[in-house]
N, C-alpha and C positions, 0 to 999 in steps of 0.2 A: 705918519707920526711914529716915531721909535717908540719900543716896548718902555714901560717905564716899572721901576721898584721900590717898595718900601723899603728902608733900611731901619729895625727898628736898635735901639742903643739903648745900653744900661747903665752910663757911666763911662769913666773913664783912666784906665789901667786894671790888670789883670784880676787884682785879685778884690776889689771894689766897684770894678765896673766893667766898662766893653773891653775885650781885650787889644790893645791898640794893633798888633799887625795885625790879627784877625778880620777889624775893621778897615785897614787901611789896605790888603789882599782883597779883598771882598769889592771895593769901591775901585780898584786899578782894573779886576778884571770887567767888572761892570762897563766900564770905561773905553777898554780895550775893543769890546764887542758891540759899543755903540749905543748902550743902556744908560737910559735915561734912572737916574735917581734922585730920591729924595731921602733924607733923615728923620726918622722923629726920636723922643727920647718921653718917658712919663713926668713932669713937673711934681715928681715927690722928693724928700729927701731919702740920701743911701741910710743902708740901717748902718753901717759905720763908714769911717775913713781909716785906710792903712796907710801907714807908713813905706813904701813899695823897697826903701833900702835895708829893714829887718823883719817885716813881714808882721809888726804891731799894731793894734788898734791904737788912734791918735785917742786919745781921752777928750773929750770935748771941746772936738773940733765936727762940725754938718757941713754937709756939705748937699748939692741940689743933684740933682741926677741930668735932668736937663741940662742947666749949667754948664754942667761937668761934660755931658755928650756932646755939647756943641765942643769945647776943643777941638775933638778929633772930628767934626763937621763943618770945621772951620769956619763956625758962625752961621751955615746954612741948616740950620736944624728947625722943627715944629716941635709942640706939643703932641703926644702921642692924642689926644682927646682930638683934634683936629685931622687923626689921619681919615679919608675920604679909599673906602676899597674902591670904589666904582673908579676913581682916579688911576689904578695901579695895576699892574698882571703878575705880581707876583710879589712878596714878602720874605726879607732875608734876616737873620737875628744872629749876630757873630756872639763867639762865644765871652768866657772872659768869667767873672765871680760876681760881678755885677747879674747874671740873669738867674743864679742859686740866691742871692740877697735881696737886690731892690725887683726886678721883676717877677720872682716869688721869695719864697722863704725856705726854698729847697734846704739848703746850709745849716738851718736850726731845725726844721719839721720829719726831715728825710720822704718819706712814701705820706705823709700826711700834710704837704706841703698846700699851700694854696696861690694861687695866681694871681699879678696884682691886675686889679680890673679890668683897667683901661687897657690892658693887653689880652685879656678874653673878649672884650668886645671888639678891639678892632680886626683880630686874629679871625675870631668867628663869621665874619663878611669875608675875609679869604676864601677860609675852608668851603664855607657855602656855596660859593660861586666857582668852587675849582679850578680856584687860581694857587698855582704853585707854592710852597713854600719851603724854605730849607732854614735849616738850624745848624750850628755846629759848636764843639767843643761839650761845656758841660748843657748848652741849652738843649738840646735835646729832651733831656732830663722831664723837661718839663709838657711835653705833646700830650701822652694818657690823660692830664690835666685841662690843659690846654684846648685840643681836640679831636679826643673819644681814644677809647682800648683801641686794640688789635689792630695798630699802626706801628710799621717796622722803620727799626732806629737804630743808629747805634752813637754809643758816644767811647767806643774804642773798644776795650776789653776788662776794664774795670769791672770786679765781682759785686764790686757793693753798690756800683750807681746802677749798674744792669739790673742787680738785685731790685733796687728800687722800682725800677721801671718795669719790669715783670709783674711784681706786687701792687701796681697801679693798672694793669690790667695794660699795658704795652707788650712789644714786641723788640726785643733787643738782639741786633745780630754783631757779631765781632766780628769788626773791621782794620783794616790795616791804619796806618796814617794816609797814607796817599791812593787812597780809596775814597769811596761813596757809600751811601744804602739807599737804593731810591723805594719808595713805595708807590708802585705807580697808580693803583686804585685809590691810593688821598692824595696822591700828589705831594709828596711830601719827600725832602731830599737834606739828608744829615750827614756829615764827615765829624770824625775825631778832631782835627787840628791840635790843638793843644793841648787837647789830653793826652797826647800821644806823642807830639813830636818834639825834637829836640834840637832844632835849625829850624831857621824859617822857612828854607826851601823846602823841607819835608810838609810843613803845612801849605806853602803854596800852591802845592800841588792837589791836594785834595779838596782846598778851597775850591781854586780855579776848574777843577771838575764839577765841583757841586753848583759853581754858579755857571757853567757850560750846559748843565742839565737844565738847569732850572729855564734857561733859554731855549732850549730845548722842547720843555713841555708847556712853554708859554706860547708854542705855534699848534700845539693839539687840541 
């Protein structure tokens, strides 16, 4: 049976949900190397909706997260509540403003941020079982949280999200774009993407390495 992966989703477009190449690099290379995936997304509502052509919050308009994640799952999506670790070898979470908003509160909290549930509980059957996980763009952000201090990360070179991730008792290293950071004693594999890059090909490349690893340490 092929390896298989969690894809977890926040939404959808950059600056209110998953970031769409982020996710749709992530799910080519998976693809490419014969990885079996699946999607989930949390069944809450985003804490706003942007306008993606001036960069405004719409005033009352909601929108679902789920919902929104199935687009770019092209209808093949779960509830994050229904994901199943013992199903999976590994878990990947593309970046985007969706996982600073709806999957924590990174955006409004900074270092006092909290986690939205259903993504510590399903995350934490990973960690525990030492199945793989990579993060990339701003999600990183969110591991000290997520699962425990003194796990090496980087989400680019940024003073203030590093700052944060220091102050929550992480380990932040600066990274190129078209690099890695692996932690290999939690298993844990984060690239900048789009924090950093400014073409798609500069993200695909650190993508495409980060989800090479993760294949990687899902045969260890």
């Amino acid at each position: 049976m092929s390896k298989q992966v969690a894809v977890i989703l926040s939404g959808c477009g950059v600056q209110d949900g998953s970031e769409i190449y982020e996710t749709t690099l992530t799910l080519l290379r998976l693809d490419q190397l014969g990885i079996g995936y699946r999607c989930f997304a949390p069944d809450i509502d985003q804490q706003h909706v942007i306008d993606h052509r001036n960069g405004e919050v719409v005033d009352g308009e909601r929108r679902n997260v789920l919902v929104e994640s199935a687009r770019l799952a092209r209808g093949e999506i779960e509830p994050l509540t229904e994901l199943d670790a013992d199903a999976f070898d590994a878990a990947i979470l593309p970046g985007g403003f969706g996982a600073a908003k709806n999957l924590s509160n990174f955006a409004e909290a900074g270092a006092d941020m909290v986690i939205q549930g259903d993504l510590v509980e399903a995350l934490a059957a990973f960690h525990e079982d030492r199945k793989p996980i990579g993060l990339m763009c701003i999600a990183p952000v969110m591991v000290p949280r997520l699962l425990g201090p003194g796990i090496a990360v980087t989400i680019g070179h940024d003073p203030g999200v590093a700052g944060a991730i220091s102050s929550m008792g992480g380990l932040h290293r600066s990274c190129s774009v078209e690099d890695i950071v692996v932690d290999f004693e939690h298993r844990v594999v984060t690239t900048p993407a789009y924090m950093l890059a400014t073409r798609i090909g500069e993200a695909a490349t650190g993508i495409f390495k980060l989800v090479d690893r993760l294949d990687e340490l899902m045969d260890l």
